[in-house]
C-alpha positions as MATLAB code, in Angstrom:
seq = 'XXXXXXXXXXXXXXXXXXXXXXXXXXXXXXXXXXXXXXXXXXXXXXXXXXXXXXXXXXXXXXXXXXXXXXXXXXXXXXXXXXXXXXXXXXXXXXXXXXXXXXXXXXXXXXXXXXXXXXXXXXXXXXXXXXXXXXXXXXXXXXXXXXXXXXXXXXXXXXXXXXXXXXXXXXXXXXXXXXXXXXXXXXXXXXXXXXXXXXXXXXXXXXXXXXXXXXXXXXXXXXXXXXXXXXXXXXXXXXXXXXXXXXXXXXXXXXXXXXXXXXXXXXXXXXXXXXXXXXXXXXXXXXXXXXXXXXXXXXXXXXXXXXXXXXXXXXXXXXXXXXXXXXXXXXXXXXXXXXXXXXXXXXXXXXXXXXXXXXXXXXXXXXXXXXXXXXXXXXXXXXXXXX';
ca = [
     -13.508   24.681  -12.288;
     -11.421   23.789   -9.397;
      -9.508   20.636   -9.119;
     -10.447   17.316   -7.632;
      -9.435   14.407   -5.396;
      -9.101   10.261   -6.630;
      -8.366    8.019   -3.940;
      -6.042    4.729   -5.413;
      -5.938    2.488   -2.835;
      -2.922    0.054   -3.280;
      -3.885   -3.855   -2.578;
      -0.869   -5.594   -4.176;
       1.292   -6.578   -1.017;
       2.103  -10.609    0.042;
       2.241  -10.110    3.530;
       4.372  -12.891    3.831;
       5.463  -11.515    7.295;
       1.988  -12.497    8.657;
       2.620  -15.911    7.859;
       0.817  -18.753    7.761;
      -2.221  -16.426    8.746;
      -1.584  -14.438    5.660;
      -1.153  -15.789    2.536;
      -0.781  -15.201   -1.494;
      -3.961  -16.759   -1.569;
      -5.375  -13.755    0.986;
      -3.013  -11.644    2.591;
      -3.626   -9.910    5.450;
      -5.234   -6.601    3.917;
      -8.452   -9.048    2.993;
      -7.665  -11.257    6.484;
     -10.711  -12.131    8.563;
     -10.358   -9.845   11.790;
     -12.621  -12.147   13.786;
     -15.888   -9.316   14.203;
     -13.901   -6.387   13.124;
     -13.989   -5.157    9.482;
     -10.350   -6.510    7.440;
      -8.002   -3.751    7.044;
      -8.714   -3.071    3.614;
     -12.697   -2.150    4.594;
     -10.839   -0.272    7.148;
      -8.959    1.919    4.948;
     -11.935    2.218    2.651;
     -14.203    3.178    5.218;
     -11.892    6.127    6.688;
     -11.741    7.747    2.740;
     -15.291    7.666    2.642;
     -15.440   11.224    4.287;
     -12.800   12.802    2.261;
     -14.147   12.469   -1.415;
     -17.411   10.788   -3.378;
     -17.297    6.995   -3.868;
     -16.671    7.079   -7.519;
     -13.477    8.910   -6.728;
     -12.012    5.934   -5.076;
     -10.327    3.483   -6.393;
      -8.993   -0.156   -5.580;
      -5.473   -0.764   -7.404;
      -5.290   -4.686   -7.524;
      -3.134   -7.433   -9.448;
      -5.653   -9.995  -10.667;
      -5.154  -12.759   -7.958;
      -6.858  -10.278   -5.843;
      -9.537   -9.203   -7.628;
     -12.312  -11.624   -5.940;
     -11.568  -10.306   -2.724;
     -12.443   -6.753   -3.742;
     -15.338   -7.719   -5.433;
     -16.230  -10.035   -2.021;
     -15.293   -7.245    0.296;
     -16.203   -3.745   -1.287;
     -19.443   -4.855   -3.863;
     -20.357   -0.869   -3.446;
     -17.241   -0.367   -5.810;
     -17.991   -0.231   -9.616;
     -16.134   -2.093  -11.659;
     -14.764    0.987  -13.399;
     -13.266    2.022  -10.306;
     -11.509   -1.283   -9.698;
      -8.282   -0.690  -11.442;
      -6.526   -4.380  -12.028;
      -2.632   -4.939  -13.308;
      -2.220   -6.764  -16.199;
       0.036   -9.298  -13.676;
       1.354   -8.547  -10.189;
       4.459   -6.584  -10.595;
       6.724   -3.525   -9.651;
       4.835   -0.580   -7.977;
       6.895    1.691  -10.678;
       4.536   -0.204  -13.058;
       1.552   -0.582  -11.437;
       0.937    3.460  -10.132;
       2.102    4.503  -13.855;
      -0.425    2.018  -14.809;
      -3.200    3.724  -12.486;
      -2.351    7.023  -13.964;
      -3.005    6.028  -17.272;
      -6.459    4.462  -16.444;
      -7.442    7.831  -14.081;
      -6.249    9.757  -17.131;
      -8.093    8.094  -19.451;
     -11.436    8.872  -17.368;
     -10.893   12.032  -17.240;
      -8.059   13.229  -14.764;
      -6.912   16.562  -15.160;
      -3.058   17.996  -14.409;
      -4.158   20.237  -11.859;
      -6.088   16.974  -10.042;
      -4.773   15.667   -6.603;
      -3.962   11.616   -6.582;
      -3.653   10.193   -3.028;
      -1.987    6.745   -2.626;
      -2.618    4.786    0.467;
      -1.388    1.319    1.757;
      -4.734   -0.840    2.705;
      -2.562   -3.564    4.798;
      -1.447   -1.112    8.219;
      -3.220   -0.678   11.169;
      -4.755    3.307   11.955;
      -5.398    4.239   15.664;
      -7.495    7.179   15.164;
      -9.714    8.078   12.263;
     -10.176   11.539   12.967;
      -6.864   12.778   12.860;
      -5.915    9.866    9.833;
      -8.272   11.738    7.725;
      -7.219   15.215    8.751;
      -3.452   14.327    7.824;
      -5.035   13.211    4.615;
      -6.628   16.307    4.103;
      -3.126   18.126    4.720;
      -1.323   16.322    2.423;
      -3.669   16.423   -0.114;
      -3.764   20.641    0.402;
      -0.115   20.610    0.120;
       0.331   18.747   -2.941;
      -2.865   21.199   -4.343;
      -0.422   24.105   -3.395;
       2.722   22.871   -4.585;
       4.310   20.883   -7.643;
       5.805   17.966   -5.116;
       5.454   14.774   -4.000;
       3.920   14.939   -0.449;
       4.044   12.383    1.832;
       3.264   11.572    5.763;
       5.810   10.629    8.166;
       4.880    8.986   11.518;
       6.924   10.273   14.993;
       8.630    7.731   15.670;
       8.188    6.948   19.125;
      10.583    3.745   19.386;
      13.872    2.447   17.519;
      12.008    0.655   14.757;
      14.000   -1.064   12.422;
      11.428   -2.752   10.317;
      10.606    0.541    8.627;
      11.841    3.030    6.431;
      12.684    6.277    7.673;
      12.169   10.062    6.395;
      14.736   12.696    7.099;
      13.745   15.979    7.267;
      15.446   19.416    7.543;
      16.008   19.583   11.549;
      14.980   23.165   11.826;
      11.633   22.551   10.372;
      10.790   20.231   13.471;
      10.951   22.702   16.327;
       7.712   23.244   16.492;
       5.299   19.937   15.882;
       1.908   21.008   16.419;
       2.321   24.278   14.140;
       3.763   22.325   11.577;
       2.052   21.525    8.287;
       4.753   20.604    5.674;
       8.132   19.830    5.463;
      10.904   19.864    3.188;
      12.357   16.377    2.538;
      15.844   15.673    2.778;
      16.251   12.101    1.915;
      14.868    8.713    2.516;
      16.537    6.058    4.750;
      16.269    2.046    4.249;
      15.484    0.451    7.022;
      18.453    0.497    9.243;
      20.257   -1.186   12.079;
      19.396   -0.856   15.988;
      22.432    1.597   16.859;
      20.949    3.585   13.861;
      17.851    3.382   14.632;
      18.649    5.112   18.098;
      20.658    7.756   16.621;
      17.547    9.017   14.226;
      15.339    8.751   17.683;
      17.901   11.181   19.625;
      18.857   13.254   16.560;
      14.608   14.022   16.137;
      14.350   15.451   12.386;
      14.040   11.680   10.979;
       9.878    9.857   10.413;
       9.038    6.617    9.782;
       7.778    5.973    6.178;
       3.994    4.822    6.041;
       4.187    4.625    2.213;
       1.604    7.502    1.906;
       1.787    9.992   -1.363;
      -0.161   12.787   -2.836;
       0.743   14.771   -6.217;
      -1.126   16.467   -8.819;
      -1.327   14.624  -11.579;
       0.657   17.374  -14.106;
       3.473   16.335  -11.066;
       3.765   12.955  -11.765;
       3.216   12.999  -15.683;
       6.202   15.816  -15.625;
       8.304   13.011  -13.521;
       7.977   10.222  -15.128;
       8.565   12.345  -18.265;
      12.131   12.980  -17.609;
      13.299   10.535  -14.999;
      11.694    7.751  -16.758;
      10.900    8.976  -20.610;
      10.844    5.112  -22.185;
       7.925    4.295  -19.152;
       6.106    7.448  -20.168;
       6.438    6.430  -23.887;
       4.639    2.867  -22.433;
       2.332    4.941  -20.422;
       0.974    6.910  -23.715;
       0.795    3.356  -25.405;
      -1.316    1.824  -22.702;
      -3.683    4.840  -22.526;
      -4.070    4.492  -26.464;
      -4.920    1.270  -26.119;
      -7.444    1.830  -23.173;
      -8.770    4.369  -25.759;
      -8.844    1.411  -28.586;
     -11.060   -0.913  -26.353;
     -13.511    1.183  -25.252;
     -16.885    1.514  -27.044;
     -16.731    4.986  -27.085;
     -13.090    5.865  -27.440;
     -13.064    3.662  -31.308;
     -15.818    6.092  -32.233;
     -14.108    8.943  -30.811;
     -10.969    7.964  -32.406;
     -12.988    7.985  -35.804;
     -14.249   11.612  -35.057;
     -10.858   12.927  -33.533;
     -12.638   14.263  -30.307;
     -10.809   13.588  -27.250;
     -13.672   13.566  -24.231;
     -12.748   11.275  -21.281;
     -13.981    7.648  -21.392;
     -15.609    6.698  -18.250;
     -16.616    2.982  -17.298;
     -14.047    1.224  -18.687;
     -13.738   -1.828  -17.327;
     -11.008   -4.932  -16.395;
     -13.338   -7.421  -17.689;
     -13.828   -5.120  -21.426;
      -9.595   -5.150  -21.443;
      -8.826   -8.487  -20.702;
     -11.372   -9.646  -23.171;
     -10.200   -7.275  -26.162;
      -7.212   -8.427  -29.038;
      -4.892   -5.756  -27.408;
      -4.962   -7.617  -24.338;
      -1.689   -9.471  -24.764;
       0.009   -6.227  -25.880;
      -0.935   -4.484  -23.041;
       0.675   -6.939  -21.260;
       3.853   -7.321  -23.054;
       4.265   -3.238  -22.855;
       3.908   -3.894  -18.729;
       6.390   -6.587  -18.373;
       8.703   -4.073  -19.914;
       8.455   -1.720  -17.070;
      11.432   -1.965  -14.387;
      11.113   -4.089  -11.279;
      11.838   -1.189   -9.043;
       9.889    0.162   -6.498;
       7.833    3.908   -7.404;
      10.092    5.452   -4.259;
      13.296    4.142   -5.477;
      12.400    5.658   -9.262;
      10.202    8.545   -8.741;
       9.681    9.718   -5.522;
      13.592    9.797   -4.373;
      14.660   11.561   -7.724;
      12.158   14.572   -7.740;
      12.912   17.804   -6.757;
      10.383   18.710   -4.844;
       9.144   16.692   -1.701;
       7.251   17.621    1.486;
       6.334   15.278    4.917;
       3.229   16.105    6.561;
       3.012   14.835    9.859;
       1.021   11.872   10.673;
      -0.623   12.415   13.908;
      -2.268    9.157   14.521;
      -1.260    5.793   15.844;
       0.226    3.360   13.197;
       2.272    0.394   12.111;
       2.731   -1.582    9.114;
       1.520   -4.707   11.704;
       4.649   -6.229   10.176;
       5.425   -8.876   12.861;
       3.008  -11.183   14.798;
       4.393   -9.627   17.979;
       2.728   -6.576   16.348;
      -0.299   -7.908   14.640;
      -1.377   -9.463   17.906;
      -1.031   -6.379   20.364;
      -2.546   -4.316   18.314;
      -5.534   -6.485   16.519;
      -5.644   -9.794   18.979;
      -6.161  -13.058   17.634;
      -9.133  -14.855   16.030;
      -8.984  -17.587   18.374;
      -8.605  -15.277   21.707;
      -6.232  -17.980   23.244;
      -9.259  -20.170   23.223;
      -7.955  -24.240   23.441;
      -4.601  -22.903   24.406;
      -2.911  -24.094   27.753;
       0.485  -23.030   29.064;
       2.293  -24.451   32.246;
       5.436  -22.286   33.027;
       5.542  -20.540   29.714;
       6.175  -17.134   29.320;
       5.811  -13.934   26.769;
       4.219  -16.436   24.424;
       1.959  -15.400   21.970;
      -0.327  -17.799   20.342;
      -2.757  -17.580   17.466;
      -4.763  -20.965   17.632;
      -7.189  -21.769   14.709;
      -7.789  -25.166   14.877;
      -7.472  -28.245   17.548;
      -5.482  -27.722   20.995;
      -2.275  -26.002   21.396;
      -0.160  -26.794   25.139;
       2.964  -25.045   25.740;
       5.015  -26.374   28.895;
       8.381  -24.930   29.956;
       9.277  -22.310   27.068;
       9.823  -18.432   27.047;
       9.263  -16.176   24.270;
       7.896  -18.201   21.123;
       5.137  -17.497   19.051;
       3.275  -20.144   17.862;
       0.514  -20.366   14.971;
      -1.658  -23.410   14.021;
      -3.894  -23.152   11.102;
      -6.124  -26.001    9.654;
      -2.818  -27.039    7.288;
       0.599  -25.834    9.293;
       1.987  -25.028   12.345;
       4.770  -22.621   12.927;
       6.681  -22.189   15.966;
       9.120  -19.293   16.069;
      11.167  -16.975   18.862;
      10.179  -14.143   18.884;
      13.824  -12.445   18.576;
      13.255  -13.937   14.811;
      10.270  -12.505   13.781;
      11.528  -10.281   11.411;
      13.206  -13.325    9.533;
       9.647  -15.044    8.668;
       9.763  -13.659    5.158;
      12.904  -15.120    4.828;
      11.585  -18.380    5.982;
       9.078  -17.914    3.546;
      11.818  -17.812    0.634;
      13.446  -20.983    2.090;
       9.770  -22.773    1.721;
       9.085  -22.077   -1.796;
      12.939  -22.948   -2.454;
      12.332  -26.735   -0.330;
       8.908  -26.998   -3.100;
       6.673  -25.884   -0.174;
       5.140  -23.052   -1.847;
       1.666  -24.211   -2.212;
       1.505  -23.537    1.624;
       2.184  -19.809    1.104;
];
């Protein structure tokens, strides 16, 4: 039988960048997009055409839960895979293994992981990276990824280095060997990866086979693995048919499990003690950089993490559409206007957004700082506005 394809698609970020539009409340992969889809039906829509709808899955911390339901109600409950609390991606992907293996995952099955919170500029050729990575990871026993050409100095975004004389040809190319991942760095650096060529930005895009990733977290991470096997015994323990399976020693895979059937059952508070223990490090920082194996496919689409509202605006507009918005001698202002009249006389280069409950006025050479202001709000006892 040849292997298949699951889809997890990861809906745990803040998006504190976006703020006051986005908020912990409803960040902005479940944001109203005035007549267009949010990003997260976005995301599911564009998977539709690689694999079957039960082979998709929404990864989700509770808090979040509603909005899937709200959003996506053609997504079964079994395939809505919710943390026991919001908490490191380490934890929660290891968490999403256990519940895919549980229902029936086998090693030689391919696990894509896509963000739901960036914005795609062309379906077609999203999809057909997709299928590229996914045929490389079916191939190989690495982590694949996909790197976007940078075509600016971006220094919002990680970066992927990868060996220079694998790049000399772009449109031939189908994989590439990894040579190491890059924080986000300064401008000067930024410009130096942009001359050098060899270096991608990191759109937070993975595909393994599952046999990869047990084998990884196996012997990078052998106490996590130890909780994995816990967690999956106790997803066996809850569900109707695993206790009866458990009596009669067969080991079948337990489909239909459910968030509301766990958080219901006694072992619900152990399951959650055994995920608190996980470490609060990011699945890149403690899996993906430490394996041996890891190929880039190249992303040939448009794309962005819409991480500042500089971004968010060119590329999605605003709800509002500048509408009750006047400016006298004001210039490169951008202005998302929700509510009442905005009038801007005399200023360069802010961006301003009013919501029903704040305002917030910032230059735009701070931008990147908003999550920062964010930190300084819930530190001044602001936090139930984020």
């Amino acid at each position: 039988m040849g292997s298949s394809t699951r889809v997890l698609l990861m809906t745990g970020g803040s998006g504190t960048r976006l703020w006051p539009k986005s908020r912990k409340s409803k960040p902005k992969q479940f944001m109203s997009l005035g007549e267009k889809p949010s990003l997260f039906q976005q995301t599911l829509h564009r998977v539709r055409s690689l694999v079957p709808e039960t082979s998709i899955y929404a990864v989700t911390p509770p808090e979040y839960l509603p909005h899937i339901q709200s959003q996506a109600p053609e997504i079964a409950a079994s395939c809505i895979i919710v943390e026991p609390m919001q908490y490191s991606t380490t934890a929660c992907l290891g968490y999403a293994m256990a519940w895919l293996k549980q229902g029936g995952l086998s090693p030689e099955d391919v696990v894509l992981v896509l963000p739901t919170d960036a914005y795609v500029g062309d379906d077609q050729n999203y999809v057909g990276s997709l299928r590229e990575a996914i045929d490389v990871a079916r191939r190989t026993n690495g982590i694949v990824t996909i790197g976007i050409q940078p075509n600016y100095p971006a220094t919002g975004y990680g970066y992927i280095q990868c060996n220079f004389e694998d790049t000399a040809d772009m449109a031939k190319i189908r994989a590439m060997h990894v040579k190491r991942f890059v924080e986000k760095p300064g401008h000067e650096e930024a410009e130096k990866y942009l001359r050098q060529g060899g270096y991608f930005w990191n759109a937070g895009m993975f595909a393994w086979k599952a046999a990869t990733i047990w084998e990884l977290f196996s012997r990078i991470l052998p106490s996590e693995s130890h909780r994995l096997k816990q967690i999956g015994d106790i997803f066996s323990s809850i569900h109707p048919l695993g206790r009866a399976q458990n009596a009669f020693g067969s080991t079948s895979p337990l489909r239909d499990l459910t968030y509301e059937q766990i958080r219901r059952a006694p072992e619900w508070d152990t399951l959650k003690e055994i995920y608190a223990q996980f470490p609060q490090r990011s699945f890149e920082f403690s899996i993906v950089e430490q394996a041996p194996e890891i190929y880039m496919v190249p992303g040939r689409f448009p794309w962005t993490d819409l991480g500042t509202w500089s971004v968010f605006i060119d590329k999605l507009g605003t709800d509002s559409a500048n509408k009750d918005v006047v400016m006298m001698d004001a210039h490169g202002c951008l202005v998302d206007n929700r509510h009442g009249l905005v009038g801007l006389l005399g200023v360069d280069d802010l961006i301003v957004v009013n919501t029903k409950d704040t305002v917030f006025i910032c230059h735009r050479d701070r931008e990147q700082d908003v999550k920062q202001f964010c930190e300084l709000l819930k530190k001044s006892g602001y936090e139930d506005y984020l």
